[in-house]
C-alpha positions, 0 to 999 in steps of 0.5 A, a space after each residue: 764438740 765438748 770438753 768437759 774439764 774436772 775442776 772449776 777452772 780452764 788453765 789448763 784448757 786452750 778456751 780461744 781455741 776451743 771457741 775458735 772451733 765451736 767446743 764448748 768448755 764445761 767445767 764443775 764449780 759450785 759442787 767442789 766448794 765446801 770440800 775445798 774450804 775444808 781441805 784449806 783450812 786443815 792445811 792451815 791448821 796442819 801448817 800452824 800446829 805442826 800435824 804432819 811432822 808430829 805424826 812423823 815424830 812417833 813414826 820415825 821413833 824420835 818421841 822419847 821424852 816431854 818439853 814445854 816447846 816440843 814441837 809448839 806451833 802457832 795459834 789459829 783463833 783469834 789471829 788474821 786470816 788474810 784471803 786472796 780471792 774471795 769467790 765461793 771458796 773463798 767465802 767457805 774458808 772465810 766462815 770457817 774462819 769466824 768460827 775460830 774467831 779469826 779477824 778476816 781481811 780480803 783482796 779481790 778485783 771487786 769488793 764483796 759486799 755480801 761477804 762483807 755483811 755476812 762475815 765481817 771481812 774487810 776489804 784490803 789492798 793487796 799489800 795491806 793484807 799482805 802486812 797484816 795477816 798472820 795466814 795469807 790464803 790464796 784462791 784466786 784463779 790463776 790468770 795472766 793478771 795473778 800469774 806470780 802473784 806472789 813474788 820476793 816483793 809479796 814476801 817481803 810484805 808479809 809478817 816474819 810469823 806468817 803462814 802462806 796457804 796456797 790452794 789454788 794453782 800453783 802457779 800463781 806463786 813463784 817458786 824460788 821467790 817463796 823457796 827463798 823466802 822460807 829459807 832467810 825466815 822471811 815468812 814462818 812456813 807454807 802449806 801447799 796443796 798445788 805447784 806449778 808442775 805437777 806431780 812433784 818428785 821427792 827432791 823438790 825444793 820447797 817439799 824438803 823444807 821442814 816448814 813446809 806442810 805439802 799436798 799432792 793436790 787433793 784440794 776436791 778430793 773426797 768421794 762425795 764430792 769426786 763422784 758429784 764432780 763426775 756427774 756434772 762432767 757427764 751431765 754437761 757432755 750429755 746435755 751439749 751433744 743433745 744440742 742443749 746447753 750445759 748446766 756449766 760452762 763458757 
C-alpha cells in the first residue's frame, strides 16, 4: 500500500508502477535540507583546501618538514560558486556561500526569483555557469533530462581551476567522461558524496585519483536529522495505511 522511501528522491523507486497498482510513494524532503547544505559545502572546502590528504599527510608519517606550497590548496571566499539546482538545498548552500562572500550563479529549469532577492544569485544558462564558476556544485535530481548532465562537453566548459562538487546522484555525471577530465587537467579536483553505483570498491577509478576528495554518500547523515528522516517514514506509513493522506508524497 505504501513506500516510504528514506531520501527526498524517487530514482530508485519504479513510481508508474507504484501509481499502476495504488502505492503511494513517500519520501522525506524539507528535514534533510540544512544537513545536507553542510555536508556540501564542507566537501567543497575539503576538496579546496586539501583537508583529507593533509590528514592523511601526518597519518602516513610524510610531515617532516615546512614549505611555502606544502600541500597549498585554493581559496573559498570571495571566488564563484556556480549551483546546479537551486531547489531547497540548493538555496542552504547558497547562503553559506554568501557567508564566505562568494559570488553566486545558478542554472535551474525556471528562474528562482526569490533566491534571487534573498541572496543575489544570478541566473545563468548552463554552459555560462559552467565558464564562470570556480566550484560547479551539482543538486539537481537526477531525471532522464540531467541523466549525464555532466559530460566530456560540460568539462570542457569548465575553468582548468575549478572544482566539481557532486552531492546529489551520482548518475547525474558521467564517470569516464569526469575520470578523464581530472586526468588531462582539464578541471582541478572533484568532491564527491554520490556515484552511479554504490558502495564503491577501494580500486575505483576516480576514488584513486588524489584530486579527488570522496564520500561514502553521507550527504543526510547525522543523527539529528537520520532520526527526523525515520520519523516522517513512519509517520507517512501510518497516516497512508489509516487512509489518510501522507504528510509527503506522490
Amino acid at each position: 500500500k505504501v513506500v516510504a522511501n528514506l531520501a527526498v528522491g524517487y530514482d530508485n523507486i519504479d513510481v508508474e508502477a507504484a501509481k499502476k497498482h495504488r502505492v503511494i510513494c513517500c519520501n522525506t524532503p524539507g528535514v534533510l535540507t540544512e544537513s545536507t547544505a553542510d555536508l556540501t559545502f564542507a566537501l567543497l572546502m575539503a576538496s579546496a583546501r586539501r583537508i583529507v590528504k593533509a590528514s592523511d599527510w601526518i597519518r602516513q608519517g610524510k610531515w617532516t618538514g615546512w614549505g611555502p606550497l606544502l600541500l597549498a590548496g585554493a581559496d573559498v571566499h570571495h571566488k564563484t560558486i556556480g549551483i546546479v539546482g537551486m531547489g531547497s538545498i540548493g538555496q542552504a548552500v547558497a547562503r553559506r556561500a554568501k557567508g564566505f562572500g562568494m559570488k553566486i550563479l545558478y542554472h535551474n529549469r525556471t528562474r528562482n526569483p526569490e533566491a534571487e532577492a534573498e541572496l543575489g544569485a544570478s541566473y545563468l544558462s548552463f554552459g555560462e555557469l559552467l565558464e564562470q564558476a570556480d566550484f560547479v556544485v551539482c543538486l539537481t535530481p537526477l531525471t532522464l533530462e540531467t541523466k549525464h548532465l555532466f559530460n566530456r562537453s560540460a568539462f570542457k566548459k569548465m575553468k582548468r581551476s575549478a572544482i566539481f562538487i557532486n552531492v546529489s546522484r551520482g548518475q547525474v555525471v558521467n564517470e569516464d567522461d569526469l575520470y578523464e577530465a581530472l586526468v588531462e587537467k582539464d578541471i582541478a579536483g572533484a568532491g564527491l558524496d554520490v556515484f552511479a553505483e554504490e558502495p564503491v570498491q577501494q580500486d575505483h577509478p576516480l576514488a584513486s585519483l588524489p584530486q579527488v576528495t570522496a564520500l561514502p554518500h553521507i550527504g543526510s547523515a547525522t543523527v539529528e536529522t537520520r532520526e527526523a528522516m525515520m520519523r516522517l517514514c513512519a509517520e507517512n506509513i501510518a497516516l497512508v495505511l489509516g487512509g489518510k493522506p501522507a504528510k509527503t508524497g506522490i
